[in-house]
N, C-alpha and C positions, 0 to 999 in steps of 0.2 A: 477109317480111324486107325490111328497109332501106336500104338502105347510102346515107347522107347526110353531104357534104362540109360542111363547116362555111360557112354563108351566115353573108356580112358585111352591117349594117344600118345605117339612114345613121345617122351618131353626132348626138344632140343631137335629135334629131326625135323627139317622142312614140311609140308602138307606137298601131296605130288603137283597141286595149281599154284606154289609159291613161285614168284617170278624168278628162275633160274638165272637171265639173263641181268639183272638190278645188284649189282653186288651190297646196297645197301636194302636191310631187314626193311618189309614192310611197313609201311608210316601211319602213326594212326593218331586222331586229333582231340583231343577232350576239351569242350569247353563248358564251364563249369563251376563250383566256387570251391572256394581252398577250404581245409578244413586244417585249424591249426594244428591238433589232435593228431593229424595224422591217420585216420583208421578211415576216412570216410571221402568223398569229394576228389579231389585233382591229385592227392595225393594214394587215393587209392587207385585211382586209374590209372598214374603212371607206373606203379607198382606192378600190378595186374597187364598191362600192357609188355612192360619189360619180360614176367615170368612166362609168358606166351609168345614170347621170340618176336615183335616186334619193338619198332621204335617210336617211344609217346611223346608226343606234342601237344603243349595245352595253350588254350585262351579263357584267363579266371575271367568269369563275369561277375564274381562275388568273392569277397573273404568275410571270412567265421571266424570271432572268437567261440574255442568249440575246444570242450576237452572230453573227458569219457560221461561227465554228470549231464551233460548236455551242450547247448547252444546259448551264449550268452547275449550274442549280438550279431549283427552283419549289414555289410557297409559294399551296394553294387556299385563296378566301373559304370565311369558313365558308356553309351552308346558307342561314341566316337573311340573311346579305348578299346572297347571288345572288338568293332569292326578291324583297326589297324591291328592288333594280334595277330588275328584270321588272316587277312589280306597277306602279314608278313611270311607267315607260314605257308600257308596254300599257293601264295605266286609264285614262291622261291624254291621250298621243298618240297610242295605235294604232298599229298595224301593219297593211302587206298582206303579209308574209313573216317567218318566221322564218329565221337558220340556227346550229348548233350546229357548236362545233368541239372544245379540248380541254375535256374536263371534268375528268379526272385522278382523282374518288375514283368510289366505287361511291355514296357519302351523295348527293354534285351529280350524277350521273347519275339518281337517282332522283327528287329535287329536278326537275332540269329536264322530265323525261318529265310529272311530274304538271302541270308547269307548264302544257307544250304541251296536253294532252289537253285543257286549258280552254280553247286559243285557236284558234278556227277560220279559220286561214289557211295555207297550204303554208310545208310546213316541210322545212329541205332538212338531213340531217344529214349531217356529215362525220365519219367517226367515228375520230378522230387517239386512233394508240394511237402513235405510234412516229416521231421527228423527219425531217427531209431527215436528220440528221448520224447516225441513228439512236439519237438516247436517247430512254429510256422517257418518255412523258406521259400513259397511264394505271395504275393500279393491278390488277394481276393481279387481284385479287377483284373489280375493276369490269367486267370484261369480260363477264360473266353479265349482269348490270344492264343493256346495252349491247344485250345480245341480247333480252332478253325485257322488257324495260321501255320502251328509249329508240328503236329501229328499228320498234317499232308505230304512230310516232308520226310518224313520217315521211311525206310524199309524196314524198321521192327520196332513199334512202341512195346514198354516193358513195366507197367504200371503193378507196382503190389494191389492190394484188394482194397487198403485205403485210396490211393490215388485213381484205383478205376471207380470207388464210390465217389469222389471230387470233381472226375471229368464225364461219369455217363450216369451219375444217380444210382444205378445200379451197385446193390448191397450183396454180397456173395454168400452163399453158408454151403457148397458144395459144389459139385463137380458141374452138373445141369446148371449153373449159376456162371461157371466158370465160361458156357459156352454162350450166355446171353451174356458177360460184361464182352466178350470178345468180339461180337456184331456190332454191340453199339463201340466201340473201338473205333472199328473198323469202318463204319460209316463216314469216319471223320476224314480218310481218307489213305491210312497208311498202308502198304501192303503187306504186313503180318502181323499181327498180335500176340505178346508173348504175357501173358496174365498169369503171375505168382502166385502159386497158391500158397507160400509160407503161415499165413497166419489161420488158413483152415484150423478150424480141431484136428485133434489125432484120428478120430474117422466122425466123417461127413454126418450131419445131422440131417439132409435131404432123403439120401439111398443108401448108405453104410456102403458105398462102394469106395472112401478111400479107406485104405488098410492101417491100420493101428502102426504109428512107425515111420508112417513114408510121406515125406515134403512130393505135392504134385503140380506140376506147372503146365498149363496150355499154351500151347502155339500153333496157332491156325491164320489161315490165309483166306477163310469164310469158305474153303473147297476143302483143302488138305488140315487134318486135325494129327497132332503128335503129343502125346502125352508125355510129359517126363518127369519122370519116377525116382527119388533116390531117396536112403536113411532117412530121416528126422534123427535131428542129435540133440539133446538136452543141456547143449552146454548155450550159455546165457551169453557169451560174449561174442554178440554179431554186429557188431557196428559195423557199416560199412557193404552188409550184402547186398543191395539196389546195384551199390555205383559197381563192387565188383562182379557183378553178374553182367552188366550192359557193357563196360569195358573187356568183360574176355566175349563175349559177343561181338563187340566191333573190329576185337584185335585177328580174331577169327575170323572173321570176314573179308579182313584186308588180305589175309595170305590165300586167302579164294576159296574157302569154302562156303557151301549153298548154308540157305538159311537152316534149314533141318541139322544138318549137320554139324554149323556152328553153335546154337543153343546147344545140341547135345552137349559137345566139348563144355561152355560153359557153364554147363549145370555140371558137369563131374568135376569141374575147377573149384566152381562156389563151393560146391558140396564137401571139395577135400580143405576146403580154406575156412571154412564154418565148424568139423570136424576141430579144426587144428586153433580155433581161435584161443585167445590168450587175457587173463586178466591185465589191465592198466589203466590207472588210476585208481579213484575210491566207484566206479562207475561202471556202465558195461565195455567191456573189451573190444577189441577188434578182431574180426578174422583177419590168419594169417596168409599172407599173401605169397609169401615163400615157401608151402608149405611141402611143395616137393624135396625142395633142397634140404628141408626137414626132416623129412622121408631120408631120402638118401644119404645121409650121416646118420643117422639111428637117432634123432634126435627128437 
């Protein structure tokens, strides 16, 4: 076992496994539904992709009307649109990473899984069943699909504690909890499991082994365990940390580093982007996805 605080990297500087010879930044694909809001979905992935030095490429499989008070609607491409995205992007430009976020039917769920299984690059699935504000964004009869179709296909499911009660039954309230949803994860077939502990209490109601203060998240491979540690911050305006925690994961990925490695980085991105979040609307906020460039102007 692990226990690993989130290491910051210098921003702008290649990873030493960035492909030297590619003069274009590594390519990374989101497909996903729009969020019109802006703080959440395909817009926060290409966000989150750009500030981690890569180049984001998306295929919406859904748009939201979505503003900070929540979700008012949403309306999935059919099948045949999401495949021709993919196809256009992946034949032409490539990729070094996938990642998946809402898909919404069981039809695009199934659709995307066959997609991946054809493209061999890490692929980071988030598997959005349920808003920050709480409305539905997949369909009940999709969630089987979820499970035995689209999480084989993954090299890192990234399920908060509601979405791993959704997909394995399993109810969390601590850390020993954290490491039976991540079995049953894993059974399904993916090769890591990265289980959020965001909505834990401030310390564990199991063993009082997490610390007053500190957001903890698992990631395990059912052999190798890595804990990662960072703040809890009290500010309210997180819309959006699912999509940008699996987005600097896949973007991380793509410039080559191992999986341990890459969570790390995006647990110390989320965490300085949840830090830095921002009120807009009458609603909760977004984290801020620039939040270096933030930093770095005194701002």
């Amino acid at each position: 076992m692990e226990d690993t605080a989130a290491q910051p990297f210098p921003q702008g500087q290649p990873h030493e496994s960035d492909r030297s010879a590619d003069p274009a930044p590594p390519r990374v694909l989101t497909v996903a539904g729009s969020d019109s809001g802006g703080g959440a979905g395909i817009q926060a992935d290409l966000k989150t992709m750009l500030a981690l030095g890569t180049h984001g490429m998306s295929v919406v499989a859904a748009v939201t009307a979505q503003n900070s008070l929540g979700v008012q609607g949403y309306w999935e491409l059919p099948a045949e649109a999401v495949r021709a995205q993919y196809r256009s992007v992946v034949d032409d430009i490539g990729v070094q990473a996938v990642k998946t976020g809402m898909l919404a039917s069981a039809e695009l769920v199934e659709t995307v899984a066959g997609l991946l299984a054809g493209t061999d690059v890490p692929v980071v699935v988030d598997p959005v069943g349920v808003s920050k504000h709480g409305d539905s964004l997949l369909a009940e009869d999709a969630v089987e699909t979820v499970r035995t179709r689209l999480l084989a296909t993954a090299t890192v499911v990234t399920p908060n504690l509601d979405e791993v009660a959704q997909l394995t039954g399993v109810r969390v309230s601590g850390e020993a909890g954290m490491r039976e949803a991540a079995a049953a994860l894993l059974a399904y077939g993916p090769r890591w499991a990265l289980v959020k502990g965001g909505h834990l209490p401030a310390t564990s109601s199991e063993d009082g082994r997490l610390p007053q203060g500190e957001a903890v998240d698992l990631l395990t491979d059912g052999t190798e365990e890595h804990w990662l540690r960072a703040p809890r911050y009290s500010n309210r305006h997180t819309h959006g940390t699912g999509c940008t925690l699996a987005s600097a994961l896949a973007a991380l990925l793509a410039r080559g580093m191992s999986v341990p490695e890459a969570a790390a980085g995006a647990k110390e991105y989320v965490t300085g982007a949840i830090a830095a979040g921002f009120p807009l609307g009458s609603g909760l906020g977004p984290v801020h996805h620039g939040w270096r460039l933030r930093t770095r102007e005194g701002r």
